[in-house]
C-alpha positions in Angstrom: 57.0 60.1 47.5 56.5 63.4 49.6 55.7 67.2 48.0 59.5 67.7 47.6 59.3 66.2 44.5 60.8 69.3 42.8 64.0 69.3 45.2 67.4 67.4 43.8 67.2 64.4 44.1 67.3 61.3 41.9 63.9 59.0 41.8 63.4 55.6 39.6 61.0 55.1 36.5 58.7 53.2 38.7 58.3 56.4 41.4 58.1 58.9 38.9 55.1 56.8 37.3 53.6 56.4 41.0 53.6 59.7 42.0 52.1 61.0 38.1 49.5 58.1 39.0 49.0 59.2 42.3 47.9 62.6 40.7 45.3 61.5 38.3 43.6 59.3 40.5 43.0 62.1 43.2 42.2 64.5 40.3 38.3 64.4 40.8 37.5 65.8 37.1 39.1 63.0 35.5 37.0 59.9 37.4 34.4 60.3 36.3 35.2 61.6 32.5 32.6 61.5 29.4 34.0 61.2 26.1 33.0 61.1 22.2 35.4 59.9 19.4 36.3 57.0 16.8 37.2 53.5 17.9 40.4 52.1 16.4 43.3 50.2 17.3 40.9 47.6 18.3 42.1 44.1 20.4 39.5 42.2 22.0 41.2 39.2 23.6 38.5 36.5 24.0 40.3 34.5 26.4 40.3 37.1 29.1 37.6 39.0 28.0 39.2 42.3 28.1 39.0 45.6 25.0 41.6 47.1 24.2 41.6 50.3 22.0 42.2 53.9 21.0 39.6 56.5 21.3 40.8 59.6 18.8 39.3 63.0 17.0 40.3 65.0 14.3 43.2 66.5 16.2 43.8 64.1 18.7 44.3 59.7 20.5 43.8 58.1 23.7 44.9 54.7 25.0 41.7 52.8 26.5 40.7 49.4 28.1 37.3 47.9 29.2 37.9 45.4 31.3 35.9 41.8 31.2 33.5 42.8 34.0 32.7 45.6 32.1 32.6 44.3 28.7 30.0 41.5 29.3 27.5 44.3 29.7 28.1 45.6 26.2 24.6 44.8 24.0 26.8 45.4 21.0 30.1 44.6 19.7 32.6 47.3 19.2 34.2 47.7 15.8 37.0 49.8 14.1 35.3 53.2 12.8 32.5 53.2 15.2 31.7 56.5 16.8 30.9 56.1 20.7 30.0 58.0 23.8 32.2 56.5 26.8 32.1 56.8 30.6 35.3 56.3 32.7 38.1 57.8 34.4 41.7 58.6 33.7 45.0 57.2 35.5 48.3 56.2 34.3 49.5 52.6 33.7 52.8 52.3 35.8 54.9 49.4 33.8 54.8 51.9 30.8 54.2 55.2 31.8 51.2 55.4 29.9 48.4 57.0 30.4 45.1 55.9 29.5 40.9 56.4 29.7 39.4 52.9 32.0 35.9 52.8 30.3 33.1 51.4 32.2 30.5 52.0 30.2 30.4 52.4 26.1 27.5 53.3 24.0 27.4 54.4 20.1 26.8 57.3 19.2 23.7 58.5 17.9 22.2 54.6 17.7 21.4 53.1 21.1 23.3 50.0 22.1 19.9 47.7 21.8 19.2 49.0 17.6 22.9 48.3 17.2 23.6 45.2 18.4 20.3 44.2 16.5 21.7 45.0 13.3 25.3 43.4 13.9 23.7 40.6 14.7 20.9 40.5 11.7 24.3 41.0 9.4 25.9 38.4 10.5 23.1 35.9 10.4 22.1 37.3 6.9 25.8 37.0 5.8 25.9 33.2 6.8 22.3 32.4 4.9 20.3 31.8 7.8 17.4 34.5 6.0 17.8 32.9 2.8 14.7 32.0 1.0 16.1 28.7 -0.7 16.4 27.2 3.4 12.5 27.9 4.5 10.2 25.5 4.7 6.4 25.9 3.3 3.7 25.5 6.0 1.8 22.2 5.9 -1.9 22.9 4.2 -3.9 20.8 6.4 -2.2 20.8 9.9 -3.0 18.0 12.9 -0.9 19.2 15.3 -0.1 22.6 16.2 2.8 23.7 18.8 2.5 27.1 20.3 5.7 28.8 22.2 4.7 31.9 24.2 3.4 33.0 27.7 0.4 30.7 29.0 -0.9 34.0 30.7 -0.5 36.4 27.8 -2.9 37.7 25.7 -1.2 35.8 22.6 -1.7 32.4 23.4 -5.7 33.5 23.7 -5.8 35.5 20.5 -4.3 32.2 18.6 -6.0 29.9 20.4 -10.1 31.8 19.0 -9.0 31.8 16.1 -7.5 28.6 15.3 -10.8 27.4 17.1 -12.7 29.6 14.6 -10.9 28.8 11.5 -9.7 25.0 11.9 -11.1 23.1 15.2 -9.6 19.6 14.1 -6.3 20.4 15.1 -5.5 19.7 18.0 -3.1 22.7 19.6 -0.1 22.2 22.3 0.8 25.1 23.9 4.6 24.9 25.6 5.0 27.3 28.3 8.1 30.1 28.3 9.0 33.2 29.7 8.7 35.4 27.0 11.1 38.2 28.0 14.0 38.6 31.1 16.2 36.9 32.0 16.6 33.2 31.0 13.6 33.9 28.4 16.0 33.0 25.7 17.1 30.0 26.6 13.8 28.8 27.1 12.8 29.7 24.1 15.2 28.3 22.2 15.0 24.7 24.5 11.3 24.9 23.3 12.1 25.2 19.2 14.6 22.5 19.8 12.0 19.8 21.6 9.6 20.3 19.2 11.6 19.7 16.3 13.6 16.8 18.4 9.9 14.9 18.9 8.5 15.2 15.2 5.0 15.5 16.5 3.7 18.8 15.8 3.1 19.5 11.7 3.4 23.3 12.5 5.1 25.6 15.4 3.9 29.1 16.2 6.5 31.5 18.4 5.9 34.5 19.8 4.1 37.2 22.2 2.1 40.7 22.3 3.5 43.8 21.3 6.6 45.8 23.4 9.1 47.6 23.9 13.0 46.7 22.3 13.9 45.4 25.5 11.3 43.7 26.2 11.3 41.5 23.0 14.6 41.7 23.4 14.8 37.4 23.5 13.4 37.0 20.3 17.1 38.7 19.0 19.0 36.2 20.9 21.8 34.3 18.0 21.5 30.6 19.9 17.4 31.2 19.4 17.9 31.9 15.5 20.2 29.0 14.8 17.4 27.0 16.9 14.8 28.0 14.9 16.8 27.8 11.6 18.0 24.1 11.9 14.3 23.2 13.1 12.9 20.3 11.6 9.1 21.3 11.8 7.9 24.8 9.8 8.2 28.2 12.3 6.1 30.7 11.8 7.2 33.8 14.0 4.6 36.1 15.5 6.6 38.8 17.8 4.8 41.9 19.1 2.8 44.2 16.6 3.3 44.6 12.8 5.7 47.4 12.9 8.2 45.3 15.2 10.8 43.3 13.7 12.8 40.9 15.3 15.7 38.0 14.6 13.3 35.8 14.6 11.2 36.9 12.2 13.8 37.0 9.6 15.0 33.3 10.2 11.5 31.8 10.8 9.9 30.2 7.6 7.1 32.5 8.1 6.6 36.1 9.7 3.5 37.2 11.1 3.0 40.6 12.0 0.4 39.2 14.9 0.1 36.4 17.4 -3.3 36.3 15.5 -2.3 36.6 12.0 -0.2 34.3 13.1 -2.7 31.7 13.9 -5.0 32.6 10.4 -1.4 32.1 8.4 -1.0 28.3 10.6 -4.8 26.6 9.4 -6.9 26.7 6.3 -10.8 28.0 7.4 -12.7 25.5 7.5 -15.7 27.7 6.1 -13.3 28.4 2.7 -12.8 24.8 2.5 -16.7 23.7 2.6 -17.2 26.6 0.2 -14.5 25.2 -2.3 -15.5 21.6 -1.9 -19.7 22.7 -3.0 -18.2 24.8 -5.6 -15.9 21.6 -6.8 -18.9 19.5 -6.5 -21.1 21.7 -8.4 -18.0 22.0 -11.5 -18.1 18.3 -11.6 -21.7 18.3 -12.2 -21.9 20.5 -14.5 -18.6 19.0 -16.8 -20.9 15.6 -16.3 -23.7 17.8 -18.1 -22.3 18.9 -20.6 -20.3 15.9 -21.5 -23.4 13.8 -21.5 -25.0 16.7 -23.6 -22.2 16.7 -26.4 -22.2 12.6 -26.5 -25.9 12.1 -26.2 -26.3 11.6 -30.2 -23.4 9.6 -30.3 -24.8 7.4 -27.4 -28.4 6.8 -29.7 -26.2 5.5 -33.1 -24.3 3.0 -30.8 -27.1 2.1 -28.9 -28.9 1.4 -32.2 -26.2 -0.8 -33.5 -26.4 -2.8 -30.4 -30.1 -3.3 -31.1 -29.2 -4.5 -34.9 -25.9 -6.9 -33.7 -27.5 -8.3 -30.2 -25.4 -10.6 -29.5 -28.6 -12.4 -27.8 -30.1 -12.3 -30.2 -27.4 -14.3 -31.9 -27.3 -16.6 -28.9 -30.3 -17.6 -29.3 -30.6 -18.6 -32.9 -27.1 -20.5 -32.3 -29.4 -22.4 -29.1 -32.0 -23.3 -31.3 -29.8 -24.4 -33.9 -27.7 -26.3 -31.0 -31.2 -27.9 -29.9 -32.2 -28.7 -33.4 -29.4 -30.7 -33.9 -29.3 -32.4 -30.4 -32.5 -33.6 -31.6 -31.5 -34.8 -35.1 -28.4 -36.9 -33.3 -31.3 -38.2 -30.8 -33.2 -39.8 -33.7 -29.9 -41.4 -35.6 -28.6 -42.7 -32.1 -31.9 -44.5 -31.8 -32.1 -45.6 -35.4 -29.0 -46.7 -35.1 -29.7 -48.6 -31.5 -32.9 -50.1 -32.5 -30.7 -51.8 -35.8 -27.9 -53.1 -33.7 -30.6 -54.5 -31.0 -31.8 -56.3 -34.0 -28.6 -57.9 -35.1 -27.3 -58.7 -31.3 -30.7 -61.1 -31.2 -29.6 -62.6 -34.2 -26.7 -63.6 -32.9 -27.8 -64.5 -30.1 -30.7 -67.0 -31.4 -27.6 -68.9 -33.6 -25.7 -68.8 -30.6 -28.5 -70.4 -28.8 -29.6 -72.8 -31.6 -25.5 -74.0 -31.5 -25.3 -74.1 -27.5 -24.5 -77.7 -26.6 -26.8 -77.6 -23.4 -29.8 -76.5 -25.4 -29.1 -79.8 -27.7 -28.8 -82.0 -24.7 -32.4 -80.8 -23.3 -33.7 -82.3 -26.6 -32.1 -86.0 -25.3 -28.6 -85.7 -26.2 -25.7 -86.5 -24.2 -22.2 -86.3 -24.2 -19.9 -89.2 -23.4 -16.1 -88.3 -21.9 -13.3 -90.4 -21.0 -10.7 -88.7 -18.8 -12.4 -85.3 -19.6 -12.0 -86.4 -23.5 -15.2 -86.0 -25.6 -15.7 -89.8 -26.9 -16.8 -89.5 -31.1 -17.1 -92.7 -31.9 -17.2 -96.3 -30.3 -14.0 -97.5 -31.8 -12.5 -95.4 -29.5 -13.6 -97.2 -26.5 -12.4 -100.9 -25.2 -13.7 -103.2 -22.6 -13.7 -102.6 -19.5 -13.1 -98.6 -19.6 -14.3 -95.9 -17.4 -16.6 -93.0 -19.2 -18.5 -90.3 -18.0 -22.1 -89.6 -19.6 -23.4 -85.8 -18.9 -27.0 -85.8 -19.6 -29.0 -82.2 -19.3 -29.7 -82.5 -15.8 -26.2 -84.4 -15.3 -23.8 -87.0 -15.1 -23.1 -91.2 -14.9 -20.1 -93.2 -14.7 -20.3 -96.4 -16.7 -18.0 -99.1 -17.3 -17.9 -100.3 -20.7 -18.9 -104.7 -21.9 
């Protein structure tokens, strides 16, 4: 379209909105434009990445967009109601005719992008319970094992590493190496909270660094690093920058220290505390031994002298000597009794001798058999029959006349 716009002639839609374009964008006081109102009208369309939204006043709106290229560099989110300072420039959009502010860079107004997106994000997490006291974990009392996350150059990992070596030198510290701020330190942080409380090793975890600015603590307010630390199996105590600084992870952690070294004192028991506690303990048992032996000492003399009066060895031994004296009395009826039935078993056996055929035939007797068949008289015998004579020193065969 040439500079005789204003002459008759008939133009379409699409020109008219080209040439109006065309305008704007050579317009040098609206490129590069700077302006202050209320976001509403919101649309923020995820799957391109792209804000949409009105910018208005008291008196008067604008059509905006912020492209995705844009938009990733936002620290905060933008919300309905929120005063902001914008920078962009002004053109027309040619399908519709309407024109509209291109932002390129938004900030809030009178809170820096950094301090906002810190308390979005520390509203969120508190809205979901990730700050709630019922979730954290008490520290261990007596700790083993100690995981550190911070710089191995800083002045932190020194700080915590005198005084745990002051306070508690039997456990035994692990220091895993991150970057504690730029780019990437977040994720390395949070792939650090995640090993330790994948191996189960450590009793205790310590994360942090030395004092800074926002932006450079800036990756302890990261939302993947705060769920890391909240679904962490082992207790976290967080110990970023100096005691007036406040980050996400302090609020999540089961512990906030307002020092890498208070940090370390809050991790571990001193060992001098413990020895003093343990002598005082010592000294309390004593001393309830004392008095308990005190209070029971009378008591101890009446039962001690009814032991003396019922000793039972003393009763042992009368029931021995009674025992022996009896042993003895059985002794002298057994022998009585032996000597008696010696006496009556050589009776016996003097009739048995005096009755014992042998001992008659040694005094000239003999016995006369015939077919083993003690002969008593001689009518029992006949010529000519076979008998046997036993004498005491033996035997004949004779025939009978």
């Amino acid at each position: 379209m040439n500079n005789n716009f204003y002459a008759p002639k008939i133009i379409s839609v699409y020109e008219l909105n080209s040439y109006l374009k065309g305008l704007l964008d050579k317009d040098p006081n609206l490129q590069y434009v700077f302006l202050s109102g209320e976001i509403s009208n919101l649309t923020d369309h995820y799957s391109s990445g792209h804000i949409y939204l009105s910018l208005k006043d008291s008196k008067a709106v604008i059509k905006a967009v912020m492209f995705s290229f844009n938009a990733r560099k936002l620290r905060f989110k933008p919300q309905n109601g929120m005063k902001v300072l914008v920078r962009g420039r002004v053109s027309v959009y040619e399908p519709s005719g309407q024109y509209q502010l291109y932002i390129e860079d938004m900030q809030p107004d009178g809170m820096g992008a950094l301090t906002l997106a810190y308390e979005q994000l520390k509203e969120k997490l508190a809205a979901e319970g990730l700050f709630s006291k019922d979730h954290k974990k008490p520290l261990p009392q007596f700790p083993e094992k100690i995981s550190v996350i911070t710089s191995p150059t800083g002045a932190a990992i020194q700080d915590i590493r005198n005084v745990l070596c002051r306070r508690w030198p039997y456990a035994d510290v692990e220091l895993i190496p991150v970057l504690v701020q730029g780019e990437g330190s977040a994720s390395q942080l949070k792939d650090a909270i995640n090993k330790v409380s994948n191996e189960h090793t450590s009793d205790v975890v310590i994360i942090g660094r030395g004092g800074g600015s926002i932006e450079d603590l800036w990756s302890f307010n990261d939302e993947e690093l705060a769920r890391a630390i909240y679904n962490c199996s082992v207790p976290v105590i967080s110990a970023v920058g100096h005691e007036t600084d406040f980050t996400i992870c302090d609020f999540v952690a089961d512990m906030r220290a307002p020092t890498p070294s208070a940090a370390a004192e809050l991790a571990v028991p001193d060992k001098e505390e413990q020895i003093e506690f343990l002598l005082q303990q010592r000294q309390y048992m004593f001393s309830i031994w004392d008095r308990f032996y005190s209070s029971h000492i009378s008591d101890i003399k009446v039962i001690s002298s009814k032991l003396e009066t019922f000793n039972p060895a003393k009763e042992f031994n009368e029931k021995v000597l009674s025992l022996n004296n009896l042993g003895l009395r059985l002794k002298s009826v057994s022998e009585n009794e032996l000597s008696k039935k010696e006496r009556e078993i050589s009776d016996v056996k003097a009739r048995l001798f005096s009755l014992d055929p042998v001992a008659i035939l040694k005094r000239g007797y003999s016995v006369t058999t015939k077919d083993n068949v003690i002969i008593h008289s001689s009518a029992e015998l006949k010529c000519d029959d076979v008998v046997d004579i036993r004498f005491n020193d033996g035997s004949v065969s004779a025939r009978i006349i």
